[in-house]
N, C-alpha and C positions, 0 to 999 in steps of 0.2 A: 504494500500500500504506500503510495506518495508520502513520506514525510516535508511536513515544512512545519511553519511557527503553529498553526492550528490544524490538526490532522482530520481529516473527512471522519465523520461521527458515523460508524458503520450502521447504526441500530436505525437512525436516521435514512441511512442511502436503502436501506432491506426495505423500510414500511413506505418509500418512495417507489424501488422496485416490484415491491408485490402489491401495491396500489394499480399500478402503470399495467402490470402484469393482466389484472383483474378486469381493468377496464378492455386492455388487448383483448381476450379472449371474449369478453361481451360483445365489441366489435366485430369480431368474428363470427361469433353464433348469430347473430344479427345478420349476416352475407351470407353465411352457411343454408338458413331456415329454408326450407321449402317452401313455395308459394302455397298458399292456400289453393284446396283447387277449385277451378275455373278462373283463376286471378292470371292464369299465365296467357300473354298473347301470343298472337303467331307474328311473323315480321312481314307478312299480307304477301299478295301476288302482284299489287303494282311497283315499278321504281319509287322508291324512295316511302313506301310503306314497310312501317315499325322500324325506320332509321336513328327515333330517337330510344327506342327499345335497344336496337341492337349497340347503338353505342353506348348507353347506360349499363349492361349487361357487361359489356367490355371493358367497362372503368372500375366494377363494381370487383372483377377478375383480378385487374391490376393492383384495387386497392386490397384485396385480398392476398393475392402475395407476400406486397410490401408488409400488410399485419401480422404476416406471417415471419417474413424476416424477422419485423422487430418483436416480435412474441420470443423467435427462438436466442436472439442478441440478448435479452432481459432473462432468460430462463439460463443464458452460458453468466451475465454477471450474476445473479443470486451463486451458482454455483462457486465461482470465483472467490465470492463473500466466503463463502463455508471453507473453501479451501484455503482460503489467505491468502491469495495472489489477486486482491481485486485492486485497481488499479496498475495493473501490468501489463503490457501488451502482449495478445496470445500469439501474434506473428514474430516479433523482433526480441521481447521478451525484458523491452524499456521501459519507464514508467512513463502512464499516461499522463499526456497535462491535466497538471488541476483543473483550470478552466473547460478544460473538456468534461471531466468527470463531472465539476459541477453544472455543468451545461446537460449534457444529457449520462444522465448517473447510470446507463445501459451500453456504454462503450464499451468495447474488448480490446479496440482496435486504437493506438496511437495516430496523430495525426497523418502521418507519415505512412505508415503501414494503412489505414483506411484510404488515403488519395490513391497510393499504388494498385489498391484493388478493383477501385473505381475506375481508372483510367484502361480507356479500349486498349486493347492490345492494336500495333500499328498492322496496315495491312504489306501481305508480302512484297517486298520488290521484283519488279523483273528482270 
């Protein structure tokens, strides 16, 4: 864990994580739910019927992932917590910036090590 003059209050960052956590997983069952039936539409037989269906369906997809990431980021920092190694990073194995930790107390990933993941891979030359 980061030390400096006042050290992150772990009991604090767990009832932040499993708050965070709670709520994750609400949003999720939320996206998950089956439509009641007869509530589902068809996306019609003209152009540009259920376009606003189909592209809601398709946000609704994306933002389920991304809950998904950040459900499984928050369920590796708890772990972290119990393990001792929270505020470390799981890639390089450096300590995360404070400001990060306190910005989003669900980081694994150092500044540095999270931009590298994020960033495309370049395409081949020829």
């Amino acid at each position: 864990m980061p030390s400096s003059d006042e050290d992150l209050d772990p009991a604090a960052i767990r009832l932040a994580l499993e708050d965070h956590r709670r709520l994750t997983r609400d949003r999720v069952a939320v996206l998950a739910k089956r439509p009641e039936r007869g509530a589902a539409q068809g996306f019609g037989k003209r152009i540009g019927d259920g376009t606003t269906e189909a592209v809601g369906r398709l946000t609704e997809i994306g933002v389920g992932r991304s809950l998904e990431s950040t459900l499984a980021r928050t369920e590796r920092a708890l772990a972290k917590l119990d393990e001792g190694s929270y505020g470390t990073c799981d890639a390089c194995g450096e300590p995360i910036e404070r400001a990060r930790l306190e910005a989003r107390p669900d980081s694994v990933l150092c500044l540095r090590c999270a931009a590298a993941e994020r960033r495309p891979a370049a395409p081949p030359r020829r």
